[in-house]
FIDREN-974346 format. One line per 3 residues: number of its first residue (from 1); their letters; for each residue x, y, z of C-alpha. Coordinates in steps of 0.25 Angstrom, whole numbers, plus 5000, padded with zeros to 4 digits. Example, Ala and Ser with C-alpha at 12.3 -4.5 7.8 and 13.67 -1.06 7.14 Angstrom:
2
1 = AS = 5049:4982:5031 | 5055:4996:5029
This chain:
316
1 = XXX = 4845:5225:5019 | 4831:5224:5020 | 4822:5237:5021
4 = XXX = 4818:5237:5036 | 4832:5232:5044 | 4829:5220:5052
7 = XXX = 4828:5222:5067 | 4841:5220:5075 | 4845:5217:5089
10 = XXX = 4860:5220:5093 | 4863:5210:5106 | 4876:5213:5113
13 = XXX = 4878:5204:5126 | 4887:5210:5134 | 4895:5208:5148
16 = XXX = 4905:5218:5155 | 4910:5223:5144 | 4903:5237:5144
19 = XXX = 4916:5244:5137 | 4914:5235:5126 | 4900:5236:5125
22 = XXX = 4901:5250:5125 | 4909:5250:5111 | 4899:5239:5106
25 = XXX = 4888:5249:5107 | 4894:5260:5101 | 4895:5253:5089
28 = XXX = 4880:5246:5093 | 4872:5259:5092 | 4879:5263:5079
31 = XXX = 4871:5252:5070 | 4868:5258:5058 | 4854:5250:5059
34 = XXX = 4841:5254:5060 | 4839:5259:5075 | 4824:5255:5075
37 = XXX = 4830:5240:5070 | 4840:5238:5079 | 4840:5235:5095
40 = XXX = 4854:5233:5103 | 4854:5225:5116 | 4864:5224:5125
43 = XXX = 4863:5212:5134 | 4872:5214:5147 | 4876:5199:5151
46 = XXX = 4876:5205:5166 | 4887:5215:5165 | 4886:5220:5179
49 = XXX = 4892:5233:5174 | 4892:5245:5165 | 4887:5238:5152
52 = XXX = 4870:5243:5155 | 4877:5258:5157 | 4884:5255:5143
55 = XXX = 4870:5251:5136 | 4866:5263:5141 | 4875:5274:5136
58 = XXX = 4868:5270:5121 | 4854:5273:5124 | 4856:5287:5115
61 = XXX = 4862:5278:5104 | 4854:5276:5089 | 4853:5259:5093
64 = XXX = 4851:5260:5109 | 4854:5247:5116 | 4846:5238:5125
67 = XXX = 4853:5234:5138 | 4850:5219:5142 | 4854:5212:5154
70 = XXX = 4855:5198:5154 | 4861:5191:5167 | 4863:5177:5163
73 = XXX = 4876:5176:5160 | 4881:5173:5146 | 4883:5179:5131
76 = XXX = 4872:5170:5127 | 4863:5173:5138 | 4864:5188:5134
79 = XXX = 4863:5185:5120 | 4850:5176:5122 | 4844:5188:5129
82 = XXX = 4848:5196:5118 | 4839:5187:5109 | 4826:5189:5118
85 = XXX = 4829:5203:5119 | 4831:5205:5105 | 4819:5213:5095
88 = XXX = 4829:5211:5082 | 4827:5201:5070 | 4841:5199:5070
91 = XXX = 4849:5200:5085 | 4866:5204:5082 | 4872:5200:5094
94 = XXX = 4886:5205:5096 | 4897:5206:5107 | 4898:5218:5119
97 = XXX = 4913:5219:5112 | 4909:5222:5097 | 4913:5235:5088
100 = XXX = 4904:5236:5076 | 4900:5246:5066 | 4887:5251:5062
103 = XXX = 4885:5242:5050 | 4886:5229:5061 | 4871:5226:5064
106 = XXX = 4867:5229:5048 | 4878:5219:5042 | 4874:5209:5055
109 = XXX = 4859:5209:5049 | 4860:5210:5035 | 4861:5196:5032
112 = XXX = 4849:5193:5039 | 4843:5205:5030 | 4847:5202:5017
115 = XXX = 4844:5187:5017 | 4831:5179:5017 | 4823:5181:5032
118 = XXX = 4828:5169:5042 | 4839:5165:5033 | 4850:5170:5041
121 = XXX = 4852:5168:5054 | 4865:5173:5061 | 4873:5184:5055
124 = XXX = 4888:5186:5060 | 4897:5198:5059 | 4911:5199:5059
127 = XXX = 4919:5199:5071 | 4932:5205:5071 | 4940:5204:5084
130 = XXX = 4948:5217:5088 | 4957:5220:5100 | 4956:5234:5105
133 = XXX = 4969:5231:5114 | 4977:5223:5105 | 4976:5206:5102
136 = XXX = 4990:5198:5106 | 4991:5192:5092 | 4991:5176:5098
139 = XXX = 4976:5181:5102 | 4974:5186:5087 | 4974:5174:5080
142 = XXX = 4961:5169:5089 | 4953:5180:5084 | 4948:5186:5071
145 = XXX = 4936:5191:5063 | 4927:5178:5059 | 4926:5182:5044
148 = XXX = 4918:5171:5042 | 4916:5177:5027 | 4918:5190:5019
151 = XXX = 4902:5192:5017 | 4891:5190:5024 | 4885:5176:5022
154 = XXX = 4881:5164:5027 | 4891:5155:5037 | 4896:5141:5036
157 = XXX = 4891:5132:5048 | 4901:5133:5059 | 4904:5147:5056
160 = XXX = 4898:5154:5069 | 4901:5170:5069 | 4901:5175:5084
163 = XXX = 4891:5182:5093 | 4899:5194:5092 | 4891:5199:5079
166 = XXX = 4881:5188:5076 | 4866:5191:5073 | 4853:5182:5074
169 = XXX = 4841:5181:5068 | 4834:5183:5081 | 4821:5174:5077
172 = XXX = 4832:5161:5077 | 4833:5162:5091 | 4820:5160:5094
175 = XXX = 4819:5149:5085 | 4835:5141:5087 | 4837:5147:5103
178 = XXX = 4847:5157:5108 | 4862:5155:5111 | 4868:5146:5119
181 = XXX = 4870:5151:5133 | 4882:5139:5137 | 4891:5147:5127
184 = XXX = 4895:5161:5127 | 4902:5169:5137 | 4898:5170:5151
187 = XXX = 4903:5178:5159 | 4918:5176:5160 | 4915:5163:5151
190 = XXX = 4921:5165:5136 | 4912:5155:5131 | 4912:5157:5116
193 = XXX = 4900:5150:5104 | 4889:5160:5109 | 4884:5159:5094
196 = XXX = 4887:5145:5090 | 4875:5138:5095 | 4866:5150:5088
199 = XXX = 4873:5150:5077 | 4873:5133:5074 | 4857:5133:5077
202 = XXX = 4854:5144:5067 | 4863:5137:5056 | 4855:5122:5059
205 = XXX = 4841:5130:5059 | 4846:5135:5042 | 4849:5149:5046
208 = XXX = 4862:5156:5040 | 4871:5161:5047 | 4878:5173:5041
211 = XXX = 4891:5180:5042 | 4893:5194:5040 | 4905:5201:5039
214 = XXX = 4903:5215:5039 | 4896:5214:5052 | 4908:5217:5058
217 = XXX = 4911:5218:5073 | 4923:5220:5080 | 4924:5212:5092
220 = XXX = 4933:5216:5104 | 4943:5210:5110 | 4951:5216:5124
223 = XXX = 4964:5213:5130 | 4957:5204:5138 | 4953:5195:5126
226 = XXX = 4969:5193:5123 | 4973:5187:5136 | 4979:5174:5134
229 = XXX = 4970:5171:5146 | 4957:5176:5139 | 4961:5169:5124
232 = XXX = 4962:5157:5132 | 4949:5156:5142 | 4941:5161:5127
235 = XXX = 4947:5149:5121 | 4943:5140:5132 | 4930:5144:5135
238 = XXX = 4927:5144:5118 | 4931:5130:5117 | 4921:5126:5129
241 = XXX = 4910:5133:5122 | 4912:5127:5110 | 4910:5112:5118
244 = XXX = 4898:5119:5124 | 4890:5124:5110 | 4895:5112:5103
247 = XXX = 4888:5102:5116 | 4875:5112:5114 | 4874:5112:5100
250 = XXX = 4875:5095:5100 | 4863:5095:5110 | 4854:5104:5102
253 = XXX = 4856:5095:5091 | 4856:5083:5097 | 4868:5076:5096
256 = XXX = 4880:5072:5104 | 4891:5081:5108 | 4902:5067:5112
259 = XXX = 4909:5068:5098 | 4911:5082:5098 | 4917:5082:5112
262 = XXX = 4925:5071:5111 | 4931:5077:5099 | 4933:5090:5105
265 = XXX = 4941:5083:5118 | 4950:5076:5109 | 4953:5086:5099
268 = XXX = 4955:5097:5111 | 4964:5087:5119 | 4974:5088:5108
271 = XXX = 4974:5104:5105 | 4975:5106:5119 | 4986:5100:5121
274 = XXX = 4993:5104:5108 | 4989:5118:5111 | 4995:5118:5124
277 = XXX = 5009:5110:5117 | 5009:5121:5107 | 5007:5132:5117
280 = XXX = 5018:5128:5128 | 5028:5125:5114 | 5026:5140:5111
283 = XXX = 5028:5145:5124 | 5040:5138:5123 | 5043:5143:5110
286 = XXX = 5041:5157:5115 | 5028:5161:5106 | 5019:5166:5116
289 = XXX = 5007:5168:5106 | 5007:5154:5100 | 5008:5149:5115
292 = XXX = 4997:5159:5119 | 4989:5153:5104 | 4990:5140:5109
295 = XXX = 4989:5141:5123 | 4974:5146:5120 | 4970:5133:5110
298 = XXX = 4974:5124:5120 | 4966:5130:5129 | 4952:5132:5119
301 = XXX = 4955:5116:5118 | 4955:5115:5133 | 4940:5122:5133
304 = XXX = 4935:5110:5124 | 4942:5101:5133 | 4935:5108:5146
307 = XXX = 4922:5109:5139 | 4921:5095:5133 | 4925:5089:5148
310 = XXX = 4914:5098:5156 | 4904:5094:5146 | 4906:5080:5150
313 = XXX = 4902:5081:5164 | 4891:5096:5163 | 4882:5098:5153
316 = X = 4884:5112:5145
């Protein structure tokens, strides 16, 4: 890495989850970064709870964090708040649920480092899902570490790391726009694709988009993440903001969105009736998981199916 460290800011939004959080900073304010390089912002999504009193036990810790309230409702909205706020050349954005070592912010920004200046423009760490209480193994097999490759390097178009380790260039808002505030959570919402849109318009401007794996962070998972009831509303709500980003990204670019959403209806159709077959034949059969497995890809189809039909009728 270069002799003067490029100037970081860490961006944690964050929303009534002030346990977590707590955890996430501990790990936060142990960067093994240059302090006069390095700036942490936590931007409160509206909490209306203990998460400003959390912030503040750090203020005694080598990287003291900034507390940021941002009342619009939305990941995207804090995240976008984040960027105004932000002093750093590179801005690593990361989720209130996230264990990391002290190497995280040093691997996250090497490869904007060590490789020519405005080449790279997004860098991804690994993610690894854990589950402190336990994981139900039919909720296993919908998670797992992206392990896009084995070293750092450049990804493959259509390879999109998530928000939950994922750095910027902070100069390429400014010149591509922030993130998309229809997507993302909101609330109760689990919208998912907060990075897509950022993401696509950084590859179509030329800029790399890197992947590095020893840029690790473990991301958290409660018992409340394992309910067949919460795998099932995720689902649903990640299909429908797939529809959304896709029907952005086609308006920015200028082209129709009637191929794709025909396409989608019809395909969807079918696996949400053949999900729903297969799930009602395992519950007969008496395998539970499978049922369970099955149950919830029916009903990521019925999000498409939703989506595409309300965006007939209201524009998102």
């Amino acid at each position: 890495m270069p002799d003067t460290p490029l100037t970081v800011t860490i961006a944690i939004p964050t929303y009534r989850r002030p346990a977590l959080l707590q955890q996430t900073l501990e790990g936060l304010v142990q960067q093994d970064y240059p302090a006069e390089q390095l700036e942490i912002l936590i931007i409160d999504n509206h909490s209306r709870d203990e998460t400003r009193a959390v912030v503040e036990r750090f203020a005694g810790a080598r990287h003291v964090p900034r507390y940021v309230l941002e009342t619009q409702q939305g990941a995207n909205f804090a995240r976008n708040r984040a960027i105004a706020e932000a002093k750093g050349e590179v801005i690593a954005f990361g989720d209130d649920d996230i264990l990391i070592g002290p190497e995280w912010v040093r691997e996250i920004v090497r490869p904007f480092a060590e490789n020519p200046p405005g080449r790279v423009g997004a860098v991804g760490g690994e993610v690894i899902p854990v589950f402190p209480e336990g994981c139900p193994p039919w909720v296993a097999v919908f998670h797992g570490p992206q392990a896009f490759r084995n070293e750092a390097g450049p990804l493959r178009p259509g390879q999109v790391p998530m928000s939950a380790s994922l750095a910027f260039l902070r100069r390429t808002f400014g010149e591509l726009g922030g993130f998309d505030t229809t997507v993302g959570r909101k609330g109760s919402v689990i919208f998912g694709g907060d990075e897509n849109l950022a993401i696509r318009r950084l590859q179509q401007a030329g800029y790399e988009v890197w992947f590095a794996p020893a840029a690790r962070a473990r991301h958290q998972m409660p018992a409340s993440r394992t309910t067949l009831r919460y795998v099932r509303k995720h689902a649903f709500d990640s299909a429908r903001s797939r529809v959304v980003g896709r029907m952005r990204e086609d308006r920015e670019r200028g082209r129709s969105s009637a191929g794709y959403l025909a396409s989608r209806f019809v395909g969807n159709v079918a696996k949400a009736a053949g999900f729903a077959a297969l799930a009602a034949l395992s519950f007969v059969v008496f395998c539970p998981d499978a049922a369970r497995q099955n149950l919830v890809r029916s009903w990521r189809s019925c999000g498409y199916l939703y989506q595409i039909a309300r965006s007939a009728t209201v524009r998102v």
